[in-house]
C-alpha positions as CSV (number, residue, x, y, z in Angstrom):
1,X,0.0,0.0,0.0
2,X,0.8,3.4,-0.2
3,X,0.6,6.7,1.6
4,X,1.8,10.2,0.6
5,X,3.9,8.9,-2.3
6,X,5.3,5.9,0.3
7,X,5.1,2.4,-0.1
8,X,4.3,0.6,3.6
9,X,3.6,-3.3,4.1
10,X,0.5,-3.6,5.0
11,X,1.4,-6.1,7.8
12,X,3.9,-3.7,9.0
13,X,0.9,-0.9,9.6
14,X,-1.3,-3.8,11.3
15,X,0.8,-6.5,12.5
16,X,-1.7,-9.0,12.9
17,X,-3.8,-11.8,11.8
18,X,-6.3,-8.7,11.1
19,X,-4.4,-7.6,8.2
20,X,-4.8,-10.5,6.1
21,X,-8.4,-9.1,5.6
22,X,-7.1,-6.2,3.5
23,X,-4.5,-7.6,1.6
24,X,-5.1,-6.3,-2.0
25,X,-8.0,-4.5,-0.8
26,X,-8.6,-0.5,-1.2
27,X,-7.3,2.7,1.2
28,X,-7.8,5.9,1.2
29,X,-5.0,8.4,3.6
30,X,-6.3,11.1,5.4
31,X,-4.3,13.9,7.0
32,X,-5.9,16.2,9.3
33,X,-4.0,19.7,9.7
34,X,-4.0,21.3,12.6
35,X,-6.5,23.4,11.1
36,X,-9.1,20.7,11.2
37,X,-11.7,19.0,12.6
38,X,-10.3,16.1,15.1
39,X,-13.1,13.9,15.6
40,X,-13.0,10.4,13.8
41,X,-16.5,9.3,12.7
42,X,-17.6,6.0,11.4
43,X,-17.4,5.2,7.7
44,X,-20.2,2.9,7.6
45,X,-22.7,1.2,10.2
46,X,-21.5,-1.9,11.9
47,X,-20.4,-4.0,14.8
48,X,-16.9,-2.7,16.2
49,X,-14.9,-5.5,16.3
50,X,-12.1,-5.1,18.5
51,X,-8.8,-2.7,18.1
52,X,-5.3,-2.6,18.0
53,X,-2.8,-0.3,20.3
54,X,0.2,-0.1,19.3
55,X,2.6,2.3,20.9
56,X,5.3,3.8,18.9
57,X,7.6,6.9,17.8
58,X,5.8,10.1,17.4
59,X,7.5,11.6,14.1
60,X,6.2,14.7,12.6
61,X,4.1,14.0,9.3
62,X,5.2,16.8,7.4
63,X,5.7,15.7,3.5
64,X,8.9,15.8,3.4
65,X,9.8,14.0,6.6
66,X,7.4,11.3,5.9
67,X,9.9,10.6,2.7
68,X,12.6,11.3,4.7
69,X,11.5,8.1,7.6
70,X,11.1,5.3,5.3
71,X,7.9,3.3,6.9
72,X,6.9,6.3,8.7
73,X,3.6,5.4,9.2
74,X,3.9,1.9,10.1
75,X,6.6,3.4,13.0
76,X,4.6,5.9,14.8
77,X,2.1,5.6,17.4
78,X,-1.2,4.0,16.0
79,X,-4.9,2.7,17.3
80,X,-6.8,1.0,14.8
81,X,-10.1,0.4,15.2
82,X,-11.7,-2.9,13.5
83,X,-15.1,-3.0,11.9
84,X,-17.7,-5.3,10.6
85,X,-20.1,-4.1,8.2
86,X,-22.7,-5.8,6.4
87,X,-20.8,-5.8,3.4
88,X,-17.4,-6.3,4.9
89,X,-14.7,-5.5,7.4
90,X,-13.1,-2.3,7.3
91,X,-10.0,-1.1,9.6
92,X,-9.9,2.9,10.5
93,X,-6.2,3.2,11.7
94,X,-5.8,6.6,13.1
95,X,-1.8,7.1,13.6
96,X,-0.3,9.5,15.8
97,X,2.7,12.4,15.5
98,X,4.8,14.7,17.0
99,X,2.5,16.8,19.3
100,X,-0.5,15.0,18.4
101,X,0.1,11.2,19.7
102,X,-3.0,10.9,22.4
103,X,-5.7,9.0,20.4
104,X,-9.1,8.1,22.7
105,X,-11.7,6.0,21.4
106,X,-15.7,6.7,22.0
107,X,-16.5,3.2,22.5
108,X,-13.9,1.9,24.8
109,X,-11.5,4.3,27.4
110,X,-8.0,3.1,25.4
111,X,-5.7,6.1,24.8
112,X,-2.6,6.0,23.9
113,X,0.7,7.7,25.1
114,X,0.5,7.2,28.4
115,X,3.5,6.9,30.7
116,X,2.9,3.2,30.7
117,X,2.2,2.0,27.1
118,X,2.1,-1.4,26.0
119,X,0.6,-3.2,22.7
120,X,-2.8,-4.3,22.9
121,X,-5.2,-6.6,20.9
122,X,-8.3,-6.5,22.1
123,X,-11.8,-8.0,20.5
124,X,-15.0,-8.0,22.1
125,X,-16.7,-11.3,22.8
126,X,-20.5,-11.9,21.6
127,X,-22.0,-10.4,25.3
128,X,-20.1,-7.4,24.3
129,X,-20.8,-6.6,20.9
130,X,-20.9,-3.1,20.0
131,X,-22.2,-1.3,17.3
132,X,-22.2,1.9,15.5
133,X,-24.0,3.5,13.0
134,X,-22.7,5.4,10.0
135,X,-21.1,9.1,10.7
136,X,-21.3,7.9,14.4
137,X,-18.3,9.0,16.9
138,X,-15.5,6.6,17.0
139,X,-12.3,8.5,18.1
140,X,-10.6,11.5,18.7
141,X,-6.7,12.9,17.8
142,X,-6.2,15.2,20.6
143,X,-5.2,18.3,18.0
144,X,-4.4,16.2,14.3
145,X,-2.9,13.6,12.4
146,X,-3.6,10.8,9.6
147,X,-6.5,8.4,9.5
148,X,-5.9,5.6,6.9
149,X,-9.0,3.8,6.3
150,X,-8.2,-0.2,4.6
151,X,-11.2,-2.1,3.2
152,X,-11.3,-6.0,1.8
153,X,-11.0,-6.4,-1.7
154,X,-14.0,-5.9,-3.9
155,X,-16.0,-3.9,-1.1
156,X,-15.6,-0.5,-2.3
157,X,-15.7,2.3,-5.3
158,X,-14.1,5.5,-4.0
159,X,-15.8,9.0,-5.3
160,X,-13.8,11.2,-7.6
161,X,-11.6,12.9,-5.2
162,X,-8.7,14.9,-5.7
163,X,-5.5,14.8,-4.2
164,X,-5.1,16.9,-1.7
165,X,-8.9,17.8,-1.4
166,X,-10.3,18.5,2.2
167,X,-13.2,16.5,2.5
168,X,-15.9,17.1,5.4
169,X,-18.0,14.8,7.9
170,X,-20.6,13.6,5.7
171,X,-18.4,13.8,2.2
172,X,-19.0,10.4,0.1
173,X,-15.5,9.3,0.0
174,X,-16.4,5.8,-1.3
175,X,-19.3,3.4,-1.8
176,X,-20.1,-0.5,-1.1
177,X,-19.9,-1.8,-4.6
């Protein structure tokens, strides 16, 4: 895969079991500047399977320093959250940076760096399930960073966007084909 002109192994940016689910599947990178709106919302409606903390560096994401740190992306700071939609799984991996690395969820009190930070799986059992509609809160950067959102193979068509275009909560950025 690749993001801002860098070419990442995908099992690298999720390593786990998980990622196998998006191999030659679709993504779509999304930067938010400082500028922006830090709230993560749901790209579709669905069960939230689990997520993935992974602790890490907290390198600035600047263009050129992300060409500058090969695997960039797959080095710094990262909480991805998993879901299960009714036409597939998707992964939202929301990945920290210099003066931006505290990620919370909505739907479970994970944040990440802490003073203590370890890596965590975590999946919810059947009792648990929770689910989430469309445009729904799932997380916040605590000022901005990149959200790169993976889907299976075959699952979706994105719109016509540009690179480089700011898209808004709401914006069709893809559809289930």
């Amino acid at each position: 895969m690749q993001a801002k002109g860098i070419f990442y192994n995908l099992s690298d940016l999720i390593p786990s079991k998980m990622a196998d689910f998006f191999r030659n599947g679709s993504f779509i990178t999304l930067y938010l500047s400082p500028g922006d709106y830090h709230r993560i919302h749901s790209p579709a409606s669905g069960e939230i399977l689990g997520f993935f903390n992974l602790p890490g560096k907290l390198f600035p994401v600047q263009e050129f320093i992300v060409k500058g740190i090969k695997g960039l992306f797959s080095k710094n700071e990262r909480l991805i959250s998993y879901l299960q939609t009714s036409k597939g799984k998707i992964a939202v991996c929301k990945i920290g940076a210099l003066n931006v690395g505290k990620i919370s969820l909505a739907y479970h009190p994970c944040k990440t760096n802490k003073t203590f930070r370890k890596k965590e799986e975590v999946f919810f059992s059947e009792d648990k399930k929770i689910f989430i509609e469309k445009g729904e809160d799932l997380g916040v950067f605590h000022l901005g960073s990149t959200v790169i959102l993976l889907f299976e193979k075959d699952l979706v068509k994105f719109a016509d966007l540009k690179l480089k275009e700011k898209v808004r909560v709401g914006d069709r950025i893809a559809s289930f084909v």
